[in-house]
N, C-alpha and C positions, 0 to 999 in steps of 0.2 A: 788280976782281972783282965788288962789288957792280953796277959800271953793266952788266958782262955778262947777272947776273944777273936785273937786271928787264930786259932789251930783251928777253928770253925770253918771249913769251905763255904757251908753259905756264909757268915758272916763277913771271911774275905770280899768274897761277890758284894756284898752290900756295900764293903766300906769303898771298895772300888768305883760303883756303881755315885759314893756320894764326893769321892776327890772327883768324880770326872762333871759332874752336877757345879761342884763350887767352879773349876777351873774354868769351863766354859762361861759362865756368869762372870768370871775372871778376865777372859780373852774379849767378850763381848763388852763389856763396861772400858775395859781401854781402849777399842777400837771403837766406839760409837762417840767416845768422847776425845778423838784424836783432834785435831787439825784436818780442813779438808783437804790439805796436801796430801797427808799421813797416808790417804786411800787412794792417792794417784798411783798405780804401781804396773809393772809389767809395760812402759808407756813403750809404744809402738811409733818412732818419729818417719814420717814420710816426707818426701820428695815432691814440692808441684809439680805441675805439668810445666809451667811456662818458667824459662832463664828468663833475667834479666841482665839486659848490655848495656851499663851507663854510663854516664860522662860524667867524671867532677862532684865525686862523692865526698861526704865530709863526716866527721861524727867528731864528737868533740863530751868530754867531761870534764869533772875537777881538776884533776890533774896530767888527761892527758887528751891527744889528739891525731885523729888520723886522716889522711888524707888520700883519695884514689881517682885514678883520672881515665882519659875516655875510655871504649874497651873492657870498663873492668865486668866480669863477667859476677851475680847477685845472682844464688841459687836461696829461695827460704824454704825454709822444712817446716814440717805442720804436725800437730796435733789436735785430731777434732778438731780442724777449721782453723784453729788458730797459731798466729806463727810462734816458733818458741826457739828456732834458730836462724841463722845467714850467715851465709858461707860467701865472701868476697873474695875474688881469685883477681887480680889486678893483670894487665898484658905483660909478657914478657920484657917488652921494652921500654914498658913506663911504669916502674913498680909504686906500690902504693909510698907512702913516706909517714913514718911514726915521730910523734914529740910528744917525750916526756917530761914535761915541767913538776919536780916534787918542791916542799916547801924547802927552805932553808936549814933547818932545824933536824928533819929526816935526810939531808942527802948526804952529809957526808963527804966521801973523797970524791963524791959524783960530782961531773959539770953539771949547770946549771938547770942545761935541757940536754936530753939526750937522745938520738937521733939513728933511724936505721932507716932502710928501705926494706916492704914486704913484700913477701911472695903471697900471700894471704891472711884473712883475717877472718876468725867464727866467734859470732856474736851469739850467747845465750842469753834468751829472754823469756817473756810471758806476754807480750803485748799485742794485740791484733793489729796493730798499726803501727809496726817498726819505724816508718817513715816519720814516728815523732823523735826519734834518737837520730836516724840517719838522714841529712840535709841534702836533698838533689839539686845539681844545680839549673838542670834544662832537659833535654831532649832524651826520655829514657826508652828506650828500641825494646820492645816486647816480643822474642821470640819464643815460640811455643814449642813443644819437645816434639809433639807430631811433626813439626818440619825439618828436622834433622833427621841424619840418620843414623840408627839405633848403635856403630860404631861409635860416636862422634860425641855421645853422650860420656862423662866420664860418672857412671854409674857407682862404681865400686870404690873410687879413689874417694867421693862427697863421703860416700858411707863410711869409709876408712877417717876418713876429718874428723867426721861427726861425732865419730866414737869417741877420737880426741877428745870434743868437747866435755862429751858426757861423764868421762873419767871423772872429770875436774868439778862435777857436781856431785852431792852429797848424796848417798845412794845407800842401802841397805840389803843385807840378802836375810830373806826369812827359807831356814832350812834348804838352800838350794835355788830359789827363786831370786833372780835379781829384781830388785824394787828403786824405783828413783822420784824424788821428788823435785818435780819441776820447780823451777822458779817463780819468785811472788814477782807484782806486780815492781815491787820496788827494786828489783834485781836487775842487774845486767852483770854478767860474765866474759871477758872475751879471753881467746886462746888467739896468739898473733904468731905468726912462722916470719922472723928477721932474718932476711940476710946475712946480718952481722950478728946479730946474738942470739939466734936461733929461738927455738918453740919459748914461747915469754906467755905467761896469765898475767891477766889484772881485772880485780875485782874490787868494787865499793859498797860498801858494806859498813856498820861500827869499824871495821877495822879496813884500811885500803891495802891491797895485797898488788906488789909486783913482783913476779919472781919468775927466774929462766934461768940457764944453766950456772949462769958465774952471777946474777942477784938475786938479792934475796930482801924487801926490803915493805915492810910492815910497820904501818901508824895509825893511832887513833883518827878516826874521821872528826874534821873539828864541829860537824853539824848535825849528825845523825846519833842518835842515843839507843834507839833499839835494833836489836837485829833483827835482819828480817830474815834471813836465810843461811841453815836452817830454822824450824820453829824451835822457840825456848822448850826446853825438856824435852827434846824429840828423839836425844839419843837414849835414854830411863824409859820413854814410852815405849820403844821397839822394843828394847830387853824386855821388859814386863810383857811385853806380847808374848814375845816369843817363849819366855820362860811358862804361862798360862797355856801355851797351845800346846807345847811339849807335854806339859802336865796332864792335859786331856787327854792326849794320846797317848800314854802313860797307862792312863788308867781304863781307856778301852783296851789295850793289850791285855792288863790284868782281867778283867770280866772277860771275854772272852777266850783265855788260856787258862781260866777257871782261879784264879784269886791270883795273889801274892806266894802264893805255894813255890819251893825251889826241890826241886825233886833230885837231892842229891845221888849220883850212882857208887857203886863200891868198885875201888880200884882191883883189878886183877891183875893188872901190871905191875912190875916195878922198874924205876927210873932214878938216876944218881942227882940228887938238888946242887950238887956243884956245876955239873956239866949242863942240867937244865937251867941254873940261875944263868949263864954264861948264855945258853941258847937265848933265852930270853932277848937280855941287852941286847945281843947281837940281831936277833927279829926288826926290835924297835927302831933299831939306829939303821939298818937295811932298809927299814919302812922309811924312815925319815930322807934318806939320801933316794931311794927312788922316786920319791914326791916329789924333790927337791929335783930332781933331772928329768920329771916328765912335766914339770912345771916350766922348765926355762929351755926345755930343748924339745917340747910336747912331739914324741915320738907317735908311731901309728899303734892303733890300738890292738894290731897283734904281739906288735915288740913290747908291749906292756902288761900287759896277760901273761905273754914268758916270763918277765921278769919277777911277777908274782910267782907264777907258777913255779923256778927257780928252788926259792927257800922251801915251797910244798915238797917239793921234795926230797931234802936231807927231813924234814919233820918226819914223812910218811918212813925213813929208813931208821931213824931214832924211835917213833911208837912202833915198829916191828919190833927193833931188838930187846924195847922196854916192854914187849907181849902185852900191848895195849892195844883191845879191838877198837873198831871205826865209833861203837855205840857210846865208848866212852868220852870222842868227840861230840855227839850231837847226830853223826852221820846215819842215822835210822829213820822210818817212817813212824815212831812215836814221838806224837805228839805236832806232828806234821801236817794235818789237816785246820786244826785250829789258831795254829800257829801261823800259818798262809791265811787263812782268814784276816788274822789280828794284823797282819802284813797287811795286806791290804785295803781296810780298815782306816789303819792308822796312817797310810799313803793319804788318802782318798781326803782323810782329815786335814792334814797341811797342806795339800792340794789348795783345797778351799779357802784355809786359813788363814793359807800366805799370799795368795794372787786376789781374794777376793772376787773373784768371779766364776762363771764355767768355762773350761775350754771350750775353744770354739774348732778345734781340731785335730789332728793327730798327724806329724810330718818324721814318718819311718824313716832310718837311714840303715842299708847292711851294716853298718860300723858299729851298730849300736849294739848286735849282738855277742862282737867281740867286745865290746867295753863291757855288758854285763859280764863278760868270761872273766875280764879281768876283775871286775868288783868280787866276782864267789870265789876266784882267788886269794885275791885280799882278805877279806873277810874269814879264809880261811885260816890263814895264817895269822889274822889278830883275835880273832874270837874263839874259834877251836883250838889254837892252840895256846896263845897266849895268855887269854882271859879264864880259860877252863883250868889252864895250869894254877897260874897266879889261886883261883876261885880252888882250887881243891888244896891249896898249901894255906893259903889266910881263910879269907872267907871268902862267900860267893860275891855278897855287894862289894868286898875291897876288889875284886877280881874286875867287877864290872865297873868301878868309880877310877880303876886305875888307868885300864886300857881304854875306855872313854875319854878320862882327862890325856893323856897321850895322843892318841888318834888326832883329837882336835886341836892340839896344839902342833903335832905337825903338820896338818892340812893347812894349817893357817901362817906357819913361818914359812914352807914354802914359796908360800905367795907377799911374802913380804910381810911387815910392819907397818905397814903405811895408814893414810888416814881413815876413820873406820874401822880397824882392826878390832874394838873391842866388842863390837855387833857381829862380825864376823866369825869371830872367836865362841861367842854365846851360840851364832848357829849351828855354827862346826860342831860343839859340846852337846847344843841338842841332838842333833841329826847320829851321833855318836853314842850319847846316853841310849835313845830309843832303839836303836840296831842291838846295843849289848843289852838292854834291859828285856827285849823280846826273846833274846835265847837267853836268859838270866829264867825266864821266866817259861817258856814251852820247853827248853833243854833240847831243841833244834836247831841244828847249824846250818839247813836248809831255810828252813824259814826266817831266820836274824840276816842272812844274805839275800833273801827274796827282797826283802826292806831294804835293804842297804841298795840291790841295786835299783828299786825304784825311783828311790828317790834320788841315783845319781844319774838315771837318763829320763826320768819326767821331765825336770829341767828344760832340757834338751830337745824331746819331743813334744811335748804339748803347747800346742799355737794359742794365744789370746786375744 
């Protein structure tokens, strides 16, 4: 009864029509019921107008304490009005001075306090009135950035800092979008640049975290019992989102490329499965070591287009001598119209889904057109030919479940293992699913790379 069922185009359409009804009901019920962190996203941190030059600052916690003296130059960063960082840059010649007091128990071969001189210090918070953390001792000199001149500002280096900090907060990407959750009220983060022991975190929290290049040193908080950041089940709640919006879009693809249908073609080619098995690996592990080198050495995005380009063409001299036309890649205007539709579509959907609001502009770069060359490149090379292969020797969903799962687990060891990774990973797979499920589904290699490169310079371009 079910196989009746789907050989039905309208039934398709319908059933499509009803995953994409539950999913959104799905993506809506966990986002209405998040945390209102959960909906902070896309956060845009600015720069006041006015520096502050003070004398004989202090901040002081549990376990530790810092100290900065005249000169020291106090830039705060804002969101919506309110501050959420401070960046202290102490003078040259009077560097701020850090002391570490841990308990007994936790320190170990550590002395008792430990001690450096900073070159700086970025506090992350949530509090509209920092001045209850940090303790002025007298006379703070309020200079305003209108009276400097516009050299004198170190613009780029705060922004550079900042970044620093932001790392070290707990952040999420849905499908391409970087998302962060600021800090609760109970939060403070700092990032410290020591002289002696270079870039050092310390964070309190259930758990009090100091760590920099040679420490590493984590304990139960003796007072605090709940966490406060992140929120409890915050990293379940993002997968579940994102696993729901995927699904939606999913299943607009299907109704608009006319069901679940796979419109298998007949080979008129032939081709040897040893020399292909072999091409294969070799694709993947190409894909993975380019990722991997435009990751850590981010070359310009024409050298990166070639490098795709590259592999395109030993493929394109192997489907010559295997007498396999372009159509049995995808490379045709069937199915092409719809298929661009469901592209963009299904953009337009995690657009919305992931940032939560509209753009509020559009900021072109020439570069961006050679980064799409290299995405239909790419795409080339994992979809046309690797997933169509794989899809014509097993089946078509193994074709599509394999080279998805591949895709995003390279994307994502590129970039490390680090914290987060399992969110990262879930996006990468969607973002991945959706591109091969699109030409899984219109049997275009134009339009599964129309998607693919949207949403790898939406990102990019679209201002919030």
């Amino acid at each position: 009864m079910l196989k009746t069922l789907v050989s039905n185009p309208v039934s398709r359409i319908f059933l499509a029509l009803i995953i994409a009804v539950v999913a959104a009901l799905g993506t809506f019920l966990i986002y209405v019921t998040a945390p209102a962190s959960f909906g902070q996203t896309d956060v845009q941190f600015a720069t006041d107008a006015i520096y502050y030059f003070a004398d004989d600052w202090s901040l002081a916690y549990d376990y530790l304490e810092l100290r900065f003296y005249s000169g020291t130059l106090v830039i705060p960063a804002y969101h919506h009005g309110r501050v959420v960082a401070v960046l202290m840059i102490p003078p040259a010649d009077s560097p701020g001075i850090l002391n570490i007091s841990l308990p007994r128990e936790h320190r170990g071969d550590l002395p008792s306090v430990i001690k450096d001189n900073l070159d700086q210090a970025l506090i992350m918070m949530d509090y509209i009135d920092y001045k209850h953390f940090i303790q002025d001792s007298g006379d703070t000199i309020l200079l305003r950035a209108e009276d400097l001149q516009e050299q004198e500002i170190p613009t780029q280096y705060i922004s550079r800092q900042l970044d620093h900090g932001y790392s070290l907060l707990t952040n999420y990407n849905l499908f391409g979008f970087t998302n962060w959750l600021l800090p609760t009220q109970q939060t403070v983060l700092l990032r410290l640049w020591g002289q002696r022991l270079g870039p050092i975190s310390y964070y309190e929290d259930t758990e009090v975290r100091f760590a920099g290049a040679e420490l590493d040193i984590r304990f139960k908080h003796p007072k605090l019992t709940r966490q406060f950041y992140p929120p409890e089940g915050y990293n379940l709640r993002a997968g579940l989102y994102m696993f729901f919006l995927a699904a939606t879009a999913m299943a607009v693809i299907s109704f608009m490329v006319g069901g679940t249908e796979n419109k298998q073609r007949e080979v008129a080619g032939e081709y040897q499965p040893l020399w292909t098995v072999l091409a294969l690996a070799g694709t993947l592990l190409y894909a993975w070591l380019l990722t991997v080198f435009a990751a850590y050495f981010q070359p310009p995005p024409l050298g990166l287009a070639l490098l795709w380009l590259l592999p395109l063409l030993i493929v394109a001299a192997w489907a010559r001598h295997a007498r396999l036309e372009p159509e049995f890649f995808g490379l045709s205007a069937r199915g092409l119209l719809p298929g661009s539709a469901a592209a963009v579509s299904a953009f337009a959907l995690l657009v919305l889904g992931s940032t939560f609001s509209w753009p509020a502009g559009f900021d072109w770069n020439m570069s961006y057109f050679i980064l799409i060359l290299a995405v239909l490149f790419r795409e080339f090379l994992l979809r046309g030919f690797c997933q169509r292969i794989i899809s014509h020797w097993v089946h078509p969903l193994a074709g599509l479940a394999l080279v998805s799962c591949a895709w995003a687990v390279i994307s994502v060891s590129a970039a490390g293992f680090g914290p987060g990774w399992g969110l990262a990973l879930i996006s990468a797979l969607g973002r991945s699913v959706l591109v091969g499920f699109l030409y899984y589904s219109s049997d275009n290699l134009w339009a599964a790379s129309l998607l693919a490169a949207l949403m790898e310079v939406g990102p990019l371009a679209l201002i919030y």
